[in-house]
C-alpha positions in Angstrom: 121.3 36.4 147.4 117.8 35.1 148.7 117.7 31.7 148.7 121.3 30.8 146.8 122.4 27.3 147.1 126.5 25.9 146.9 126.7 23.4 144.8 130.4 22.3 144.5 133.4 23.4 146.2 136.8 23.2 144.2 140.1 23.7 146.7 143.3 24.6 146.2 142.8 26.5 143.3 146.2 28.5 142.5 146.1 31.6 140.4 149.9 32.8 138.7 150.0 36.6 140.9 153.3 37.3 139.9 156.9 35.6 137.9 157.5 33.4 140.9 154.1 33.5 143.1 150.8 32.4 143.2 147.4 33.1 144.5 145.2 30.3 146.6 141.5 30.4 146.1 139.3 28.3 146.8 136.5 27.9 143.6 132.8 27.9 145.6 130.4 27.3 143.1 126.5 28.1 143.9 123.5 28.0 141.4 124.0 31.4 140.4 127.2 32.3 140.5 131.5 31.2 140.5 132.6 33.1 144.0 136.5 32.4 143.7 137.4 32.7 147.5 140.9 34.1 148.4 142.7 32.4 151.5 144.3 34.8 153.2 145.9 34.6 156.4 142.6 36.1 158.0 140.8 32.7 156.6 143.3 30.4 157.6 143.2 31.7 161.4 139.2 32.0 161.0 138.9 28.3 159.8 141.6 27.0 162.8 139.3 29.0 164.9 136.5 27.2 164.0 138.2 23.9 163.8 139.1 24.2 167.2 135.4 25.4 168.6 134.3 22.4 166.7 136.5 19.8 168.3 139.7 19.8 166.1 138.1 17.5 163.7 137.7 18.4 160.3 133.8 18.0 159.3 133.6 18.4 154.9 131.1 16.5 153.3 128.7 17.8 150.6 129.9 17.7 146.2 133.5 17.7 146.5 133.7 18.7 149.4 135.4 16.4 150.8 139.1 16.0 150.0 141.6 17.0 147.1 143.4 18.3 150.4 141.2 21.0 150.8 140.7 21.7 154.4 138.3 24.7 153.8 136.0 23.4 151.7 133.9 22.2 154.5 134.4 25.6 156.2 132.9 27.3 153.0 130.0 24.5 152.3 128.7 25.4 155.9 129.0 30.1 154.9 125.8 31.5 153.5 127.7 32.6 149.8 127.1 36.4 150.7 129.2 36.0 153.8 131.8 34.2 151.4 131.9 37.5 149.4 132.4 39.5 152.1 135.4 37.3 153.9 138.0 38.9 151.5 138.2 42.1 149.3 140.0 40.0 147.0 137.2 37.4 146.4 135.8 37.7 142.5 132.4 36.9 141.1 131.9 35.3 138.1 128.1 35.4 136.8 126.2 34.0 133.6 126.2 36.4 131.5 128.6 38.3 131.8 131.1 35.3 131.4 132.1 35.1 128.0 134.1 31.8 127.8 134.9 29.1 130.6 137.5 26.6 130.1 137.9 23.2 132.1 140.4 20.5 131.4 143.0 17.9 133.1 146.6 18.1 132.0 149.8 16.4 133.3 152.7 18.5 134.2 156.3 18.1 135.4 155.9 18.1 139.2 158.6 18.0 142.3 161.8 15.2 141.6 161.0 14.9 137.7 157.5 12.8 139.1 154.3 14.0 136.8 151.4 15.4 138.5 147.8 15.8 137.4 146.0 19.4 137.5 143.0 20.4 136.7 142.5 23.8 134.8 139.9 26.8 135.0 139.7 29.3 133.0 136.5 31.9 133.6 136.4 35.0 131.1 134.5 37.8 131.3 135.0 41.8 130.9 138.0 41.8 133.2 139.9 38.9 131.6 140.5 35.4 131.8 141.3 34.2 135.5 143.3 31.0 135.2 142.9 28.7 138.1 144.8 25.1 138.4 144.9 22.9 141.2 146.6 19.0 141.6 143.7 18.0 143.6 142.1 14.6 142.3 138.3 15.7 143.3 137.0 16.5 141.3 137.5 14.5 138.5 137.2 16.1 134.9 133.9 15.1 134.3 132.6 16.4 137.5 133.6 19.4 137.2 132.8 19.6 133.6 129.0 18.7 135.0 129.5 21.9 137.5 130.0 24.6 135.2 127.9 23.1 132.7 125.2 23.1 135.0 125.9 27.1 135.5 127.5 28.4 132.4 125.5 26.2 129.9 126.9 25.7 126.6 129.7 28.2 126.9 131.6 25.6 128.6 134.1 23.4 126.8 137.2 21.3 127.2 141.0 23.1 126.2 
């Protein structure tokens, strides 16, 4: 899309695929739309590529894109969002209007050696269903994220 801006970038975003396995995404949010990247293998080895033409060092900046652990969030705040799309054929699109219902919130849960971790829950519903998405990254905070889908999504947006 002409002009289409990335406003936030949420990492390590896992979505339940199976009993025992989960999905990575990574949440790139633009003022138009919720594109929830897949990391495959292919972007893994693209983004090391890249890394490594770059100098090694790992350049994120830009609204939370820098950190929660995320080393591709600076790799996708530097992709025009249509070339995002195209990366993977598992990458989703989740646009106003024809998302019903989004869910954000921060929960505790029982993490590694009986030590509680913080997560921080999406859910985006639309025709297809709700995609859950959770990730134990800090950044971004509640509110912050709150602010980023409200700032989409509108008044559809609410805490669990």
């Amino acid at each position: 899309m002409d002009g289409e801006r990335i406003i936030g970038v949420i990492g390590g975003a896992l979505r339940k695929s199976g009993t025992f396995r989960s999905t990575a995404f990574t949440l790139v949010v633009t003022d138009r739309r919720v594109i929830a990247a897949e990391v495959t293998d292919a972007v893994k080895r693209a983004h090391a590529a890249e890394q490594k033409a770059a100098g090694g060092g790992s350049h994120l900046g830009g609204l939370f894109g820098r950190g929660g652990g995320e080393p591709l969030a600076g790799h996708y705040l530097r992709m025009d969002p249509e070339a995002i799309i195209a990366e993977s054929p598992g990458n989703l699109l989740f646009v106003p209007g024809l998302v019903s219902d989004v869910v954000v919130m921060r929960g505790t849960r029982l993490g590694d050696e009986n030590t509680t971790e913080s997560y921080l829950f999406i859910r985006l519903t639309d025709a297809r269903g709700a995609a859950d998405y959770s990730t134990s990254a800090e950044i971004p905070s509640h509110a912050d994220a709150l602010s980023l889908f409200r700032g989409l999504f509108g008044p559809i947006v609410r805490t669990g």
